[in-house]
N, C-alpha and C positions, 0 to 999 in steps of 0.2 A: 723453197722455204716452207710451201705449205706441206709437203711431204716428209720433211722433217719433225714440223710439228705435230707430225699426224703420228708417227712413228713412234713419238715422245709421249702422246696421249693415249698408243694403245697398249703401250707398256705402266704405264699411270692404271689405264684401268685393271689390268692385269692385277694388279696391288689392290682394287678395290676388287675386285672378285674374287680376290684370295681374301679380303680381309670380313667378306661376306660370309665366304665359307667356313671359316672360321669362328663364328657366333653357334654356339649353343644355347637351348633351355635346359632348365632344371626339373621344368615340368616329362617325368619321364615316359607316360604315354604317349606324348605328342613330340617327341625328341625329332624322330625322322618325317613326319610333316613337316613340323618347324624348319628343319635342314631343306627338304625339298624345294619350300618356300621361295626358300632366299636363292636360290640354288638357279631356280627358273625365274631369273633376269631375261630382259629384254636387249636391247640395243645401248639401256643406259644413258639416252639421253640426259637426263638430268645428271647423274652425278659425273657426266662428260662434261658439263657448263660450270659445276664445282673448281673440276679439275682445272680449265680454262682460266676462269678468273683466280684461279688459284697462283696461276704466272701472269695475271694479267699487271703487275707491278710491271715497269718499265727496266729492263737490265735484271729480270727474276732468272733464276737458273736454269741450263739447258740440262740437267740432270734429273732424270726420273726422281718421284717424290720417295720416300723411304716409306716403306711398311706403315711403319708406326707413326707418321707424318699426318700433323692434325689435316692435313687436307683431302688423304687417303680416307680419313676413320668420319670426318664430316662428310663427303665424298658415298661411303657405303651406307651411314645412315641417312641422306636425303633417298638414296635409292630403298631403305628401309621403309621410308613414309612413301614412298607414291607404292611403292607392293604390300604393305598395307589397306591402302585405297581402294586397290585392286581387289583383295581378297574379301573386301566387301562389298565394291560391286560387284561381285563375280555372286555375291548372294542374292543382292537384289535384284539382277539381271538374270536368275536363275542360269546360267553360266555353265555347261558340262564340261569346259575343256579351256585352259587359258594356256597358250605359246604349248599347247600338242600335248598338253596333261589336264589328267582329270582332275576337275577345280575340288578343294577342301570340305563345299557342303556336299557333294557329290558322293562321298565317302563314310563320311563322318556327321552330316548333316548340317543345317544354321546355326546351332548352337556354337559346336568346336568352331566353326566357320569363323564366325564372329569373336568370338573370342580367341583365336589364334590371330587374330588382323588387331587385335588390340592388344595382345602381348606385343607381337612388332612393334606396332606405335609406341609402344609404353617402353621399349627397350632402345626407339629411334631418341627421346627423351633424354633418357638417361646417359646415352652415349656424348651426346649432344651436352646435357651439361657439365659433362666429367672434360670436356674440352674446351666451355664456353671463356674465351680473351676476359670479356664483359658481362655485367648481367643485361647491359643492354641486348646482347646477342642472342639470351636465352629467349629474353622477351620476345624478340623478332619472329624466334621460332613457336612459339607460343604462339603467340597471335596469330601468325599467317596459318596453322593449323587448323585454328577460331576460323579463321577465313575461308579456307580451301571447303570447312562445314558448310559455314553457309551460303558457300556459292551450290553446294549440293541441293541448299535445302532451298534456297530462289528456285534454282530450274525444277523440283518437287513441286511447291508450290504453283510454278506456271503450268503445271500436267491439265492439259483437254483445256486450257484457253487459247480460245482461237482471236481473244483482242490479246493477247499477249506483247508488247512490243521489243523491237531490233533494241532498244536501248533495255531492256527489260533481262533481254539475252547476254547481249555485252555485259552487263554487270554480273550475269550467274557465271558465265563462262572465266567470266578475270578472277573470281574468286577458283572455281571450279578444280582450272586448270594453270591459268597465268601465274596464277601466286607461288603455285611452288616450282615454277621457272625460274620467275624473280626471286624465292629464296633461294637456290642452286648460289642462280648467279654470286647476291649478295654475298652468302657462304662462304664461298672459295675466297674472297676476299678479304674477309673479315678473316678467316683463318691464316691467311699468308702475310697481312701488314700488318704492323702493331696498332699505327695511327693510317689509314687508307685518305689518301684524298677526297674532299666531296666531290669532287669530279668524275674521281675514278667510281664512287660508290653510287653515284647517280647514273652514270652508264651502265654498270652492273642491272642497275634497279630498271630502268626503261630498256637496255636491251633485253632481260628475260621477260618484263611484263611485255611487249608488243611480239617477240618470239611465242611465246605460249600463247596469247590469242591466235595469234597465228596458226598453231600448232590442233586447236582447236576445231575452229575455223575449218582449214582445211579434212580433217578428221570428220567432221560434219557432212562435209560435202560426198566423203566415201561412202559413208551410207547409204545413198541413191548411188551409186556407183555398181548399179548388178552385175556388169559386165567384165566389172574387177575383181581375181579371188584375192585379197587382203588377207585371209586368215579369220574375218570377220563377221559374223552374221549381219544380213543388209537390211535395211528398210529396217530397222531395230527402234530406232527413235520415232518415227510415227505410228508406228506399229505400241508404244506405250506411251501414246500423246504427247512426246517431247518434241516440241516445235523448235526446231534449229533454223537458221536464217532463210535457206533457201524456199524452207514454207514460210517464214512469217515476211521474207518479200512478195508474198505473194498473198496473203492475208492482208497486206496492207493494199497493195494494189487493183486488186481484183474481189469486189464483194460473194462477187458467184462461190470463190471458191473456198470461204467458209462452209458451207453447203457441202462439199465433195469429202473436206477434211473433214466433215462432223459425222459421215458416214463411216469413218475406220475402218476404212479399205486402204491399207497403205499401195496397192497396187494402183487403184485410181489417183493417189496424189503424185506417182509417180507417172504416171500418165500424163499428170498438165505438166507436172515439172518437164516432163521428156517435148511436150508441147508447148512451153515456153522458157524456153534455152537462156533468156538473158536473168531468169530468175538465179539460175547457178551460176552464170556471168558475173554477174551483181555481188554472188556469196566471192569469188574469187578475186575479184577488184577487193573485194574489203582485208580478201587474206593480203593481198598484195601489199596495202596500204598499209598491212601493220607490220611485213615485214622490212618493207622502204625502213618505218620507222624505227625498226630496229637497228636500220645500218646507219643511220642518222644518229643515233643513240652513242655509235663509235667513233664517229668521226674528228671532233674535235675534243675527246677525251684521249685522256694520259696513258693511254694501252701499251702495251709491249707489242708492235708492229706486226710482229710473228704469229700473236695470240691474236689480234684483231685481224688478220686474212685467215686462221682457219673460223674465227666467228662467222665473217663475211662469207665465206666456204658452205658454212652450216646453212647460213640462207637463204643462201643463191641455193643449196641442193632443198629445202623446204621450196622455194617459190618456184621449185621447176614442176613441183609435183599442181601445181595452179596455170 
């Protein structure tokens, strides 16, 4: 069953990476950046959780979406907004290279940079309302964009405090990253039923917000993870005072080791971390906990069976990585 619907999903994306490829600007300097842009997708997670709640109606079709299928075109633009994100963290993270290519300011400098991550956004917009069911829906997208800011601008704001708290993090990170999970999800749904169940649309809403913390979460914990090549430069969050959990369990627990963090030596806090294991313990248990809650989120909602084991799939392959 679940290889069915995997089959069905990566023929789905297929449509959404054609339908990516397919976006041009007008702006004719920047025509083949803009193209590159979009071009250099990731894995897709998100607009793979579109596509999911896209059949997540009960009795929804076992037939790949069509091209021109609001759930295709909602689908490419949520992937429009997190590569967006990207192209501007990739400025402020001063970034040389993002999935094996040289990043936008690298070439062209912050300016283009930034302004080419805000044509995307401003073109995920536009796509978005030329399809929106509702204006409730446009709203939604709206807002959680409002949100996904200021969960950026929370964790800015917590840079080099070391009273920072675990609940201080959860809140930057649910905006950060969770929200535009929870949009995915909500999205595909709201694209595929005229009238969706609040059952249906509250699972949607709580499995992507405890998957994206999750998703987070563990993301966090690679950082100290020297031993793994991810693709990723490591020790990067301490290294620019971004205290992720597995320091601020240890901030909270140990006084001494305000002291060691306030030195910015990301190498010495990896040091106690490497010398007290249940701090990263601790950060894993919480990933755990929020992806329990995400299969909890499915369980006694109205899913298409089918859609709810490769969710449950998604999971279980996120919690092995904890």
């Amino acid at each position: 069953m679940i290889h069915g619907q995997r089959a069905l999903l990566d023929a789905d994306l297929e449509q959404v990476v054609g339908r990516l490829h397919s976006e041009e600007t007008s702006v004719a300097p920047y025509r083949e950046d803009y193209r590159r842009l979009l071009d250099n997708h990731g894995k897709m997670i998100r607009a793979s959780l579109v596509l999911m709640f896209g059949r997540a109606q009960a009795g929804s079709s076992s037939e790949p979406f069509a091209p021109e299928s609001p759930v295709v075109t909602g689908a490419a633009a949520i992937e429009m907004l997190h590569l967006a994100t990207l192209v501007h963290d990739d400025v402020l993270d001063e970034a040389d290279t993002r999935r094996g290519q040289p990043t936008v300011h690298t070439i062209h400098g912050n300016k283009v940079a930034i302004y080419l991550g805000d044509l995307i956004l401003s073109r995920y917009m536009e796509i978005m309302a030329s399809i929106a069911p509702t204006t409730s829906f446009i709203q939604e997208q709206a807002s959680t964009v409002c949100e996904i800011v200021g969960g950026e601008l929370l964790q800015e704001s917590g840079r080099g405090n070391t009273s920072v708290s675990r609940n201080y993090y959860e809140h930057a990170i649910q905006g950060k990253t969770a929200a535009l999970f929870r949009l995915a999800c909500t999205t595909g749904v709201h694209l595929s039923v005229d009238s969706p169940a609040p059952e249906l649309l509250a699972a949607a809403h709580d499995f992507g917000q405890h998957l994206g913390m999750a998703f987070q979460i563990i993301d966090d914990i690679g950082d100290f993870d020297v031993a793994h090549n991810s693709g990723k430069p490591k020790l990067e969050d301490i290294r620019e005072q971004i205290y992720t959990l597995p320091v601020i369990l240890g901030l909270e627990s140990d006084p001494a080791f305000h002291k060691i963090v306030e030195l910015r030596d990301p190498l010495k806090v990896l040091d106690y971390l490497q010398a007290h294991p249940q701090l990263i313990e601790g950060t894993k248990e919480a990933a755990r906990q929020e992806i329990s809650q995400a299969q909890q989120a499915l369980e006694s909602a109205p899913i298409n069976p089918k859609v709810a084991s490769i969710l449950n799939a998604l999971a279980r392959k996120l919690a092995a990585q904890v």
